[in-house]
KENUGU-560587 format. One line per 5 residues: number of its first residue (from 1); their letters; for each residue z, x negated, y negated of N, C-alpha, C. Coordinates in Angstrom, 1 decimal, padded with zeros to 4 digits, m for minus. Layout:
# residues N
NUM = a = Z:X:Y:Z:X:Y:Z:X:Y | ...
This chain:
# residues 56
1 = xxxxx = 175.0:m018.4:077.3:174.9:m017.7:076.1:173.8:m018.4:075.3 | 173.2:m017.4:074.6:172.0:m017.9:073.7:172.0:m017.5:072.8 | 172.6:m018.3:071.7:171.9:m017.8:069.8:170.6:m017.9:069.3 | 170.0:m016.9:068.7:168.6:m017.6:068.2:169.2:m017.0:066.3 | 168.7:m017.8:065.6:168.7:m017.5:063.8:167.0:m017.7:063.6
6 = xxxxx = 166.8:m016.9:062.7:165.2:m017.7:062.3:164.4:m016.6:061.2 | 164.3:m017.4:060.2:163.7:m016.8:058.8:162.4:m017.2:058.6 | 161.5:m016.2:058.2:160.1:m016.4:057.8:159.8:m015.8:056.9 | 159.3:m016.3:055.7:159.3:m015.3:054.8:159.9:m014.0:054.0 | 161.1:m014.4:054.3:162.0:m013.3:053.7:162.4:m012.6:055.0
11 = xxxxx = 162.0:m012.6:056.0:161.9:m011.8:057.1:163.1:m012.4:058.2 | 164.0:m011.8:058.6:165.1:m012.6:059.1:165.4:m012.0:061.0 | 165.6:m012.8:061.4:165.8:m012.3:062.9:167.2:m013.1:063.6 | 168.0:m012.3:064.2:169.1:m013.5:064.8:169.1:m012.3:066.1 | 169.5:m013.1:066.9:169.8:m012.5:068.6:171.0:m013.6:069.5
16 = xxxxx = 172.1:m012.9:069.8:173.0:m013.3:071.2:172.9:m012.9:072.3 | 172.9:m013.4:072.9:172.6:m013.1:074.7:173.6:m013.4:075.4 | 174.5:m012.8:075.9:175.3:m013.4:076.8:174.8:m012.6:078.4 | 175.0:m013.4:079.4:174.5:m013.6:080.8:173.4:m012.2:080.6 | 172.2:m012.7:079.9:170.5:m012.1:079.8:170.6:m010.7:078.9
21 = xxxxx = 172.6:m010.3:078.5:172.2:m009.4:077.8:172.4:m009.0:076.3 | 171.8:m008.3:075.7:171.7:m008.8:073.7:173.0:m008.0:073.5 | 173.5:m008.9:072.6:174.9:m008.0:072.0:174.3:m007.8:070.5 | 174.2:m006.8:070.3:173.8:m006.4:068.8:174.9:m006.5:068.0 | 176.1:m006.6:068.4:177.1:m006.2:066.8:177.4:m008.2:066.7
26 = xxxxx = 177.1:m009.1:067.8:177.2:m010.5:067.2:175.6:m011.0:066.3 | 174.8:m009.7:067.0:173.4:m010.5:066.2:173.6:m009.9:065.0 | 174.0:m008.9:064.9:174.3:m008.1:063.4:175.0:m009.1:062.7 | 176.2:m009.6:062.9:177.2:m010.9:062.4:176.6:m011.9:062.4 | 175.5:m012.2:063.1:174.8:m013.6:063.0:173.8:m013.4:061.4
31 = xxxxx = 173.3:m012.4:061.2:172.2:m012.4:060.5:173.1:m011.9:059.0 | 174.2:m011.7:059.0:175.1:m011.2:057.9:176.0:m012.6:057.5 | 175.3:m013.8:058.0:176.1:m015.2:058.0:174.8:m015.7:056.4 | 175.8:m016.5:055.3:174.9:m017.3:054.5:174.2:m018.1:055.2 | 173.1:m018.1:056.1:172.6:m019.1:056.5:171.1:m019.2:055.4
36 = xxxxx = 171.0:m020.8:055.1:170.0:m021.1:054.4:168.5:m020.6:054.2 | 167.9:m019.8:053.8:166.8:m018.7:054.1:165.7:m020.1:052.5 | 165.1:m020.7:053.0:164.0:m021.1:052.4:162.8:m020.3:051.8 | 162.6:m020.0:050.3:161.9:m019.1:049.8:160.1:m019.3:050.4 | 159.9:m020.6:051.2:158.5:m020.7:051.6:158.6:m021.6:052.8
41 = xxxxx = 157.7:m020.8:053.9:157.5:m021.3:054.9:159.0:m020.5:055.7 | 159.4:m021.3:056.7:160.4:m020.4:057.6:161.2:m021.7:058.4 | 162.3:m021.0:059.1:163.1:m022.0:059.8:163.7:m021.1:060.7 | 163.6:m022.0:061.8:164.3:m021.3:063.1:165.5:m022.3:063.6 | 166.3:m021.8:064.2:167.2:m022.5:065.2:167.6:m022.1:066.6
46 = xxxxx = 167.7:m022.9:067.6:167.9:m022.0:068.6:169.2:m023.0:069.5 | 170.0:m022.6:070.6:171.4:m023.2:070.8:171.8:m022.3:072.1 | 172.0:m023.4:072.9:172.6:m022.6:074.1:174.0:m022.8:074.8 | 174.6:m022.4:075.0:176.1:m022.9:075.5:176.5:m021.8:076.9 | 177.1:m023.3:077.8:177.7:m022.2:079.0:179.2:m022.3:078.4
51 = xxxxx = 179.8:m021.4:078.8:181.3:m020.4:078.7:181.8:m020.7:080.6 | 182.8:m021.1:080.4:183.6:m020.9:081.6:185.0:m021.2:081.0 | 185.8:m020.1:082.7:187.0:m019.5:082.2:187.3:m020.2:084.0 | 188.7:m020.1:083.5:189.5:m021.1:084.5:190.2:m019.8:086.1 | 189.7:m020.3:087.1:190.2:m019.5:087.8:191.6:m018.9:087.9
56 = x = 192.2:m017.9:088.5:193.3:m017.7:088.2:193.7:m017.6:090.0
């Protein structure tokens, strides 16, 4: 899984990936989160996590 968050200018982008593919209704929820939006200059974050589920 891959989160990306990242504001530039007023300009906002967030993206999830799970195994290579974009889920739009978590990046929609990602970018609908109060995350800190700096009035100058920009900030990005990026974060990766593996998911595993226990055989059955």
């Amino acid at each position: 899984m891959k989160i990306f968050f990242g504001t530039y200018k007023g300009a906002d982008t967030a993206e999830v990936r799970v195994n290579g593919r974009v889920g739009e209704p978590a990046g929609q929820a990602l970018l609908a989160q109060p995350w800190p939006r700096p009035a100058e200059g920009g900030a990005y974050a990026r974060t990766y996590a593996v998911l595993v589920h226990q055989e059955r």
